[in-house]
ZAFINU-856980 format. One line per field, with one value per residue (C-alpha): residue in one letter; x, y, z. Coordinates in steps of 0.25 Angstrom, whole numbers, plus 5000, padded with zeros to 4 digits. Layout:
r A_...
u X_...
v Y_...
w Z_...
//
This chain:
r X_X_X_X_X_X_X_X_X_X_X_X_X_X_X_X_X_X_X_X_X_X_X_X_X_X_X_X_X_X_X_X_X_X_X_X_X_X_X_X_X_X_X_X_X_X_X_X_X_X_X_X_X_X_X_X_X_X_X_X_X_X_X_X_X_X_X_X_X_X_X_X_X_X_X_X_X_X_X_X_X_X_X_X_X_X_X_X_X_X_X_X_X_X_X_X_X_X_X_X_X_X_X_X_X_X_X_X_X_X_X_X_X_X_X_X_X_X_X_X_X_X_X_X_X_X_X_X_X_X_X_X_X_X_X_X_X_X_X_X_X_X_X_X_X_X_X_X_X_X_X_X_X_X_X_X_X_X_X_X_X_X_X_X_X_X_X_X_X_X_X_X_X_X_X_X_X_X_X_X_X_X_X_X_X_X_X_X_X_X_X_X_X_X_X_X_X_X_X_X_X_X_X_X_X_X_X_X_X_X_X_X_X_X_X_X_X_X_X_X_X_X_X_X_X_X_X_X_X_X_X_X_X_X_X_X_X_X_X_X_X_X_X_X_X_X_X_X_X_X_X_X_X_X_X_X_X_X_X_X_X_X_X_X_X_X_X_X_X_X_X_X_X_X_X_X_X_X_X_X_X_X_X_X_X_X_X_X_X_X_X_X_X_X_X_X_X_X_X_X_X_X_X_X_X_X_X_X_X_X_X_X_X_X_X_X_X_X_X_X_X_X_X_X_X_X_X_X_X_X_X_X_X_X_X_X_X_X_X_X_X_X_X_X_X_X_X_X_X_X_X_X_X_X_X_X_X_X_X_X_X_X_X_X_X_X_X_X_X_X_X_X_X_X_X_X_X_X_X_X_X_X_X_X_X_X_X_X_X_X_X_X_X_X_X_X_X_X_X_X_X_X_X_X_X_X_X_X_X_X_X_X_X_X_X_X_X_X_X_X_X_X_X_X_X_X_X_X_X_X_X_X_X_X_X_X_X_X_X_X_X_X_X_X_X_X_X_X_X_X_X_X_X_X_X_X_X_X_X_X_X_X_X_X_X_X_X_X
u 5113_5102_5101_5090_5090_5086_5088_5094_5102_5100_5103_5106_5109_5120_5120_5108_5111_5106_5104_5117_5125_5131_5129_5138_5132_5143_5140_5147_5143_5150_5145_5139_5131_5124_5114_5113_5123_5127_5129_5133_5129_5136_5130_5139_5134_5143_5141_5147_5151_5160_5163_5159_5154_5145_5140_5124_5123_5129_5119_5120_5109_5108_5108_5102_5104_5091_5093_5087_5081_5077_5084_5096_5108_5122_5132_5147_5154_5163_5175_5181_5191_5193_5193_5181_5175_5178_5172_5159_5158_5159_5149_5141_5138_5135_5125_5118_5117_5112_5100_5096_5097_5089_5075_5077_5086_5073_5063_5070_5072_5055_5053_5062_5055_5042_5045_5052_5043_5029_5026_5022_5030_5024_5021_5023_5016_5011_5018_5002_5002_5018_5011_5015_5010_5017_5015_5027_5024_5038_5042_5055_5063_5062_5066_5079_5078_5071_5061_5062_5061_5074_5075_5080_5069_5059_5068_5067_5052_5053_5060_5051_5037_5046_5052_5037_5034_5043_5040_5026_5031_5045_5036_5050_5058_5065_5078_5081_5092_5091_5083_5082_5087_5076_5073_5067_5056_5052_5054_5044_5045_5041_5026_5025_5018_5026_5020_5027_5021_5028_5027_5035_5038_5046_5055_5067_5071_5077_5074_5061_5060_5048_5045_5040_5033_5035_5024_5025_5011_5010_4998_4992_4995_4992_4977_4978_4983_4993_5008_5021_5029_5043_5050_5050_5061_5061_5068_5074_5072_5078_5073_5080_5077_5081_5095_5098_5095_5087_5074_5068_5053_5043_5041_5030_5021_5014_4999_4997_5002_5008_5015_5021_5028_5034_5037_5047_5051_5059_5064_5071_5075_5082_5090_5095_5099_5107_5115_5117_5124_5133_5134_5139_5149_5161_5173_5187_5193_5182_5173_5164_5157_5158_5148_5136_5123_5115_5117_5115_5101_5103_5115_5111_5099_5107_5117_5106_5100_5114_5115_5103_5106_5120_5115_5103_5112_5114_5126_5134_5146_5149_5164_5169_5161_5168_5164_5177_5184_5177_5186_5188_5180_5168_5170_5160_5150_5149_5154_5146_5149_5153_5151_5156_5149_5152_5145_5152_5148_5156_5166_5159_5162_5151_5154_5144_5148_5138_5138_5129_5128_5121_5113_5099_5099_5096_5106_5118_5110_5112_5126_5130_5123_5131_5144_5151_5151_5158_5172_5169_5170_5175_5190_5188_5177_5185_5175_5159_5153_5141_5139_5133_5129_5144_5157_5156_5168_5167_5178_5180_5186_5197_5203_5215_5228_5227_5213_5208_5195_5186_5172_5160_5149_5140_5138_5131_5123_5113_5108_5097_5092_5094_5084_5082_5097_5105_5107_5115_5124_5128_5139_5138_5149_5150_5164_5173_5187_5194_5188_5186_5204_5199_5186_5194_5205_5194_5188_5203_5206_5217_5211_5198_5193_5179_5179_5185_5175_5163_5168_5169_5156_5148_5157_5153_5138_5137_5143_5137_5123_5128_5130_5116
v 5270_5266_5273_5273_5277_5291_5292_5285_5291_5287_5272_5268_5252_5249_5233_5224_5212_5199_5186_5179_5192_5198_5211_5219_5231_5242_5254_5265_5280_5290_5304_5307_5319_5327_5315_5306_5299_5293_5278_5272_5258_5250_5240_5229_5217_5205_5192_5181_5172_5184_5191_5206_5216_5227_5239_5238_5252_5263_5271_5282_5281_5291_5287_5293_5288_5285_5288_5282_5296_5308_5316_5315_5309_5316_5308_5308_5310_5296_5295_5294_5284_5285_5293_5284_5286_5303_5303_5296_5306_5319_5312_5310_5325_5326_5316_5322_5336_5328_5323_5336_5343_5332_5339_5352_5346_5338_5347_5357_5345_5343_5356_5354_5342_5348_5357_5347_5336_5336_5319_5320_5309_5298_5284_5289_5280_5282_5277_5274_5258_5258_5261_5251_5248_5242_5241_5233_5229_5235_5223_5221_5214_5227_5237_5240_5237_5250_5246_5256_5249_5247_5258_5248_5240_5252_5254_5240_5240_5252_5245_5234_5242_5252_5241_5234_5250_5250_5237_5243_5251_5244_5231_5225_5221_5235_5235_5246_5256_5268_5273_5289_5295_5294_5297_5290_5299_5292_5278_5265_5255_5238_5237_5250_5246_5254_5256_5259_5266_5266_5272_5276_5292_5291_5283_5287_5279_5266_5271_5273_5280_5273_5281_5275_5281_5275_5277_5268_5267_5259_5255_5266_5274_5262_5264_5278_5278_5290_5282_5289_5292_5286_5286_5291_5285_5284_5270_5269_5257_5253_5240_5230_5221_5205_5211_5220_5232_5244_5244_5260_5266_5271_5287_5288_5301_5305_5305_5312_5325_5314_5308_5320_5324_5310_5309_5322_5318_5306_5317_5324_5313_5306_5318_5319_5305_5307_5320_5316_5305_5314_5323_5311_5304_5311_5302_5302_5317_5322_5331_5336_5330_5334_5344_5340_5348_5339_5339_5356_5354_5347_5352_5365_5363_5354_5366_5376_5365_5364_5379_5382_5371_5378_5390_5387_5381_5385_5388_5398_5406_5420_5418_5431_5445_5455_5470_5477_5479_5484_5481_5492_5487_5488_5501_5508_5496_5498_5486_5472_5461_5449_5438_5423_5412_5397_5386_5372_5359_5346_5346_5356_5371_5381_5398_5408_5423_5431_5446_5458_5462_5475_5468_5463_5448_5445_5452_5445_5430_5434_5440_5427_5415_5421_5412_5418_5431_5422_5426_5438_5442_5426_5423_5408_5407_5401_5394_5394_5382_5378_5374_5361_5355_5348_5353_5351_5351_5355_5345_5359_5364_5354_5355_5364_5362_5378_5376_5370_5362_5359_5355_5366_5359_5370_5383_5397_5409_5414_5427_5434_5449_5458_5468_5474_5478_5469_5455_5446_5435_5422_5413_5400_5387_5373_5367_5357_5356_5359_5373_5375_5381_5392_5396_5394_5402_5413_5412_5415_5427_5421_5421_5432_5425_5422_5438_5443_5434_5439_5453_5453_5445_5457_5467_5458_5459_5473_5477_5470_5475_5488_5488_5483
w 5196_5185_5173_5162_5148_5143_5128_5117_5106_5092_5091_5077_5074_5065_5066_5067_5080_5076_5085_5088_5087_5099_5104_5113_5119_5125_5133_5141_5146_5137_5143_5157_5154_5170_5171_5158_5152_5137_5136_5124_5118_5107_5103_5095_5088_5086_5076_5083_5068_5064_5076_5070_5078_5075_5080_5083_5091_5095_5105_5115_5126_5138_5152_5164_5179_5186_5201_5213_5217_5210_5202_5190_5192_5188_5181_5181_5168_5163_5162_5148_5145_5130_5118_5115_5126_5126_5112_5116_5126_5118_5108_5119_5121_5108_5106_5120_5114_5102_5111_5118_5104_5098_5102_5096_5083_5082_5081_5070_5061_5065_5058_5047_5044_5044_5034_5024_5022_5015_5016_5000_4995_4987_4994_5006_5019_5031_5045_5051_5049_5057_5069_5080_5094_5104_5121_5128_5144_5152_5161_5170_5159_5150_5163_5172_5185_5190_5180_5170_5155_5148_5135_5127_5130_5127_5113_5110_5110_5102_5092_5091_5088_5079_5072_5067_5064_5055_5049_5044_5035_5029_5030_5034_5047_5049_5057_5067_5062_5074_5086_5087_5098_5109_5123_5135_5140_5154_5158_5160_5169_5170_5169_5160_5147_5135_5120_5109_5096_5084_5070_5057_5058_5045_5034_5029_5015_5023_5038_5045_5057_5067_5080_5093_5104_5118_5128_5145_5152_5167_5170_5174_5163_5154_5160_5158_5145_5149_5142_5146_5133_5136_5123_5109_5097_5084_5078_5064_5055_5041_5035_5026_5015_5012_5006_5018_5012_5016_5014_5009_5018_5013_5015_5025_5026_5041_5039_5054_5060_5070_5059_5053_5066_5066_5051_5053_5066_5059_5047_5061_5068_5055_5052_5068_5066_5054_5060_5073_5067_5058_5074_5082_5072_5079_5083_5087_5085_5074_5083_5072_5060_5045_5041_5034_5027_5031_5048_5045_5050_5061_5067_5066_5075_5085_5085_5087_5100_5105_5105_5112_5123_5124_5128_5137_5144_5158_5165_5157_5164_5158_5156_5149_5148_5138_5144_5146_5132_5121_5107_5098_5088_5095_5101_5091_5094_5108_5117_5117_5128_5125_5136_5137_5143_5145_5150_5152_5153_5155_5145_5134_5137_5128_5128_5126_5119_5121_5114_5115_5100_5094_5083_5080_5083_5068_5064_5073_5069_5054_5055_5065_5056_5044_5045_5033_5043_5055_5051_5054_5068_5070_5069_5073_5061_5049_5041_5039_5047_5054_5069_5072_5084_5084_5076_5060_5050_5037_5026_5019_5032_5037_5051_5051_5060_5064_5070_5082_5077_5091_5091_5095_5100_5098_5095_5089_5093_5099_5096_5107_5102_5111_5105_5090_5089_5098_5103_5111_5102_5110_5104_5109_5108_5115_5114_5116_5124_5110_5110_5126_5127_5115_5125_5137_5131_5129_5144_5150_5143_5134_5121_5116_5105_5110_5114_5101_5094_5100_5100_5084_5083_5090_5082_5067_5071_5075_5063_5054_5059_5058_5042_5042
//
């Protein structure tokens, strides 16, 4: 059946195409997710004097069907064929929990912006005069053929009004280097009249960031003035000069509240573009990417979204409830039940450890965020590290042949008091099939480590609190 588009991942161009070059445009579906599906795009460019071929694009869009009647239709997963082909689909998870985490990662860097930048530098301009109009009539050579407008055609317009933005304040011809990953809120249709508002948010040294807004009227609404917004993106641009070099912006300051919220939106967005990069580079048999200070930031808040998703999740099963043997340890502690839970979803098993602990909830969130103190009451704990929203390696720590290194996709606590003096510490971790024969070996009965675990945890706490 027919399917339309509903969101566009970042598309960054690395060639330029140019008239007389040839241009090969490959796709394929790497993941079916419940009702959407990931197809890829590689765009190739070819010069037909010497025969090179470059690569333009590399793009990942996200399908859905559009069925006759009402309702979603659910998709059968691919088939894959090749280690390419496994690989783009285990990236394709990650760039999907990259979408739905976009939201909240976005507006944590919002706040962070606000409180670094004060708009006093010298020489500074406003973005006012880039301000461009443009209204574009939908007719059926720019539609499919249930009449819905092509997004390309829709990102193509986009382009063109961004483009003479831009223009007004490099005072050159600047050329397209990214689109922000964006979304298509509702469709329009042939006859639909669409206009497009562009401005400059922000300008980074040779890159500036221009935002358009998409609004559909029909005729009615057209009368009415009462426009649909359909699509939001943001569109990066560098500009050259006669040698081919970059040319440098000039800073822009907001001069309108308006402004100010679109000024540090662009600071937000450019710093998600540069880490996603740095998240997404995996290939072949590396599944985690070096460490870096500069993705703390944001891969700690991608973490803290993924966690939060994790466990609002419904359809967990209690697997393991620990109420029949109290260790000797904790005999003059009183007994505190330990449950397992886990939830699975296609190919991605996650476990929950949830323990009743006799402490104040601040006290078992300072105890627990201390790392140097993991060791501790974790066997498995060999160095300090820091959980990401993928697997991180440290070049200080190389891979060791007595270990078995497997991704964790996400993980951590959450902590809910229970009262002044007691609270209930869960342990969350998403995994991959290198991991799932250590949890499965936990959930038979042939190995106690996840119990033991959670048993000295709750023992370190409480004893801790009581030298307090």
């Amino acid at each position: 059946m027919s399917c339309v588009t509903a969101s566009m991942d970042d598309i960054e161009f690395e060639e330029a195409a140019r008239v007389g070059q040839i241009i090969a445009i490959r796709t394929k579906v790497n993941r079916a997710f419940k009702t959407s599906m990931e197809v890829g795009i590689k765009v190739t460019v070819q010069d037909v004097l010497t025969n090179a071929e470059k690569i333009v694009s590399v793009a990942y869009a996200t399908y859905v069907a559009k069925p006759v009647g009402g309702g979603k239709v659910e998709l059968k997963p691919v088939q894959l064929l090749s280690a390419e082909d496994h690989l783009e689909h285990s990236l394709a998870f990650e760039r999907r929990r990259i979408r739905l985490g976009y939201v909240q990662v976005f507006q944590k860097l919002m706040q962070e912006s606000n409180k670094e930048d004060t708009f006093e530098e010298k020489d500074a301009v406003s973005t006012e005069h880039t301000h461009v109009q443009s209204t574009e009539l939908v007719l059926p050579p720019h539609a499919n053929h249930h009449g819905n407008t092509f997004g390309g055609q829709i990102m193509a317009w986009m382009q063109t009004v961004a483009s003479i933005s831009a223009s007004r304040l490099c005072r050159s011809h600047p050329l397209l280097k990214a689109v922000n990953m964006f979304k298509f809120w509702g469709p329009s249709f042939v006859g639909d009249r669409l206009v497009f508002k562009a401005i400059v948010n922000n300008t980074f040294h040779n890159s500036v960031e221009v935002g358009v807004r998409v609004e559909a009227y029909n005729c009615e609404e057209w009368i009415k003035d009462q426009p649909r917004h359909i699509n939001s993106a943001f569109l990066i641009f560098n500009a050259l000069n006669d040698k081919g070099e970059l040319l440098p912006f000039p800073r822009v300051k907001p001069t309108a509240q308006d402004s100010v919220r679109r000024y540090h939106g662009a600071i937000a967005r450019r710093r998600i573009r540069l880490t996603r990069k740095c998240i997404l580079s995996a290939k072949g048999d590396k599944p985690s990417d070096a460490w870096e200070t500069s993705n703390q930031a944001y891969l700690s808040y991608s973490n803290i979204a993924a966690l939060t998703r994790l466990a609002g999740k419904p359809g967990w099963d209690i697997t393991k409830t620990l109420d029949n043997v109290i260790p000797f340890e904790f005999s003059m502690l009183g007994f505190r039940p330990v449950k397992i839970w886990t939830h699975e979803e296609g190919a991605v098993l996650s476990f929950k450890v949830e323990m009743q602990v006799k402490v104040p909830s601040h006290v078992a969130f300072s105890l627990l965020s201390d790392f140097s103190l993991r060791q501790r009451w974790d066997r498995h704990f060999l160095e300090p590290y820091t959980v990401a929203v993928r697997s991180v390696t440290l070049r200080a720590v190389p891979p060791r042949p007595e270990f078995c290194r497997s991704e964790i996709l996400c993980a951590g606590f959450q902590i809910h008091s229970e009262g002044s003096s007691s609270c209930t510490v869960c342990y969350f971790n998403q995994v991959t099939s290198g991991v799932m024969p250590y949890l499965a070996a936990n959930l038979t009965g042939s190995s106690k480590s996840i119990e033991d675990t959670a048993l000295e945890c709750i023992k370190f706490l409480e004893l801790e609190d009581s030298k307090c």
